[in-house]
C-alpha positions as CSV (number, residue, x, y, z in Angstrom):
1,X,-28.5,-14.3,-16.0
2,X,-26.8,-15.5,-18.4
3,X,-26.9,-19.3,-19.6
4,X,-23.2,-20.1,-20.7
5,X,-23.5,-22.2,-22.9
6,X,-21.3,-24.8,-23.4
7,X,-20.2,-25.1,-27.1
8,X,-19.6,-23.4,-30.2
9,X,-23.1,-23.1,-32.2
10,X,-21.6,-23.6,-35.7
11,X,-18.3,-25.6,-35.0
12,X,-19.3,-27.4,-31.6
13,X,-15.8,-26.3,-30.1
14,X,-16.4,-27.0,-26.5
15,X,-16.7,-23.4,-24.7
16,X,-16.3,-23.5,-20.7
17,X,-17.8,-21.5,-18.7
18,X,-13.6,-19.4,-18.2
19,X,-13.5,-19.6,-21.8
20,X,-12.1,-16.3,-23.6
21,X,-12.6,-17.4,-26.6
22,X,-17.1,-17.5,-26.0
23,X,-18.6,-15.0,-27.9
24,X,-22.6,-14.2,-27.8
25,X,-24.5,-11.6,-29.1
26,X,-27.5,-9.9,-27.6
27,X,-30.0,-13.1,-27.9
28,X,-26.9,-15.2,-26.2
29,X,-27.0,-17.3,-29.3
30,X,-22.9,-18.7,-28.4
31,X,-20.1,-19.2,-31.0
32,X,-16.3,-19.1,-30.7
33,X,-14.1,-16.5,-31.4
34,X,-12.5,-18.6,-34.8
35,X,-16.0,-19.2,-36.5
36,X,-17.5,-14.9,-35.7
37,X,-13.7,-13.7,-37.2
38,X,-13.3,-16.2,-40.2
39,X,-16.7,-17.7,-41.1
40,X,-19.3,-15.1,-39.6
41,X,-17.7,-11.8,-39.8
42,X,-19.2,-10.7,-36.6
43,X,-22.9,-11.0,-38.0
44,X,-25.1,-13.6,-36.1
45,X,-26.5,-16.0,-38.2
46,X,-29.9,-16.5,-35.7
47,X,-30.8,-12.9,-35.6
48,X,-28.3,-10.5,-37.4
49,X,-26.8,-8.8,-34.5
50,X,-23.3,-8.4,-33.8
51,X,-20.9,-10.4,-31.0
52,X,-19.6,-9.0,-27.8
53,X,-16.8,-11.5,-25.7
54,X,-18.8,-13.7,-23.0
55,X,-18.4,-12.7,-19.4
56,X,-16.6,-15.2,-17.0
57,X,-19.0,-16.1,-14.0
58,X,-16.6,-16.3,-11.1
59,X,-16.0,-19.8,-10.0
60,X,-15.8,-19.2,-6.3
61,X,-18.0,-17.6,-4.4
62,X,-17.1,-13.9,-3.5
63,X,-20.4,-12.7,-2.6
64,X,-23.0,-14.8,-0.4
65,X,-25.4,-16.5,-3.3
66,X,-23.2,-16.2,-6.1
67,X,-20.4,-17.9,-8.7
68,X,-20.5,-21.0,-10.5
69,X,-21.3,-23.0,-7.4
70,X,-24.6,-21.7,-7.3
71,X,-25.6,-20.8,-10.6
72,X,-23.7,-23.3,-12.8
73,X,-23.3,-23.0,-16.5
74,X,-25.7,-24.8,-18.9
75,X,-24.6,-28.2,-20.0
76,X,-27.2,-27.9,-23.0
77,X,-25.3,-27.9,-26.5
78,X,-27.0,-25.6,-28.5
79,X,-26.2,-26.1,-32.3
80,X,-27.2,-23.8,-35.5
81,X,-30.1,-24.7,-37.5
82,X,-29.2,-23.2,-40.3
83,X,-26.5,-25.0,-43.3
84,X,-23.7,-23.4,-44.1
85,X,-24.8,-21.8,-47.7
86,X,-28.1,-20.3,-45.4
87,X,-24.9,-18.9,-43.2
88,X,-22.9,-17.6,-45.9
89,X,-25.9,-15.7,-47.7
90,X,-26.6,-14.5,-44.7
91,X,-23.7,-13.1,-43.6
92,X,-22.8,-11.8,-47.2
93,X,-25.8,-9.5,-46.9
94,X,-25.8,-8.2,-43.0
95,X,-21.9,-7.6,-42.8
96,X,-21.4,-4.9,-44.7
97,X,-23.9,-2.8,-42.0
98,X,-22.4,-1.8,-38.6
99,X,-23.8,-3.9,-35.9
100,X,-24.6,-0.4,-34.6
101,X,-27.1,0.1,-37.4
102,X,-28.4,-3.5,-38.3
C-alpha cells in the first residue's frame, strides 16, 4: 500500500494525504505537481522514471478495515538527496526519452 508521503521531495511543499497536486512515480519517490512540470520535466530525479497523479486514500471508512482511519498516511518527510545542478543534469539527459521507453 502506498506510503503518502507528506511533502514535496525537492521543494518541501506540504502534500496531504487529499492532495491533487501529489505526484509519485513507480518507486513512490513524492513531489508536487509545480516542481515535475517546471523544474523536473516529468523525469524522477531518484530513479529516471516518469510521474503518475497520487491516489487519494478515502478518509472514511467505506469498507470494514479500510481508509485513512486505519492505514493513515506517513508523517515521514522524505527530502531529495541530490543538489539542484545533480537534478538539472539529470533531467537534461532522461527527458528527452518517453517515460514509456526510459
Amino acid at each position: 500500500m502506498l506510503q503518502l508521503r507528506p511533502n514535496c521531495e525537492l521543494c518541501d511543499a506540504d502534500l496531504p494525504p487529499d492532495s491533487q497536486d501529489a505526484r509519485i512515480c513507480s518507486y513512490e519517490c513524492t513531489f508536487c505537481a509545480d516542481c515535475v512540470e517546471t523544474t523536473l520535466h516529468n523525469v524522477c530525479p531518484n530513479c529516471g522514471g516518469g510521474f503518475a497523479p497520487r491516489p487519494i486514500r478515502p478518509a472514511r471508512e467505506y469498507r470494514t478495515g479500510l481508509g485513512l482511519i486505519h492505514h493513515p498516511a506517513s508523517e515521514k518527510r522524505v527530502r531529495s538527496v541530490y543538489g539542484a545542478r545533480d537534478i538539472a543534469a539529470f533531467v537534461n539527459n532522461v527527458k528527452p526519452i518517453p517515460p514509456e521507453q526510459r
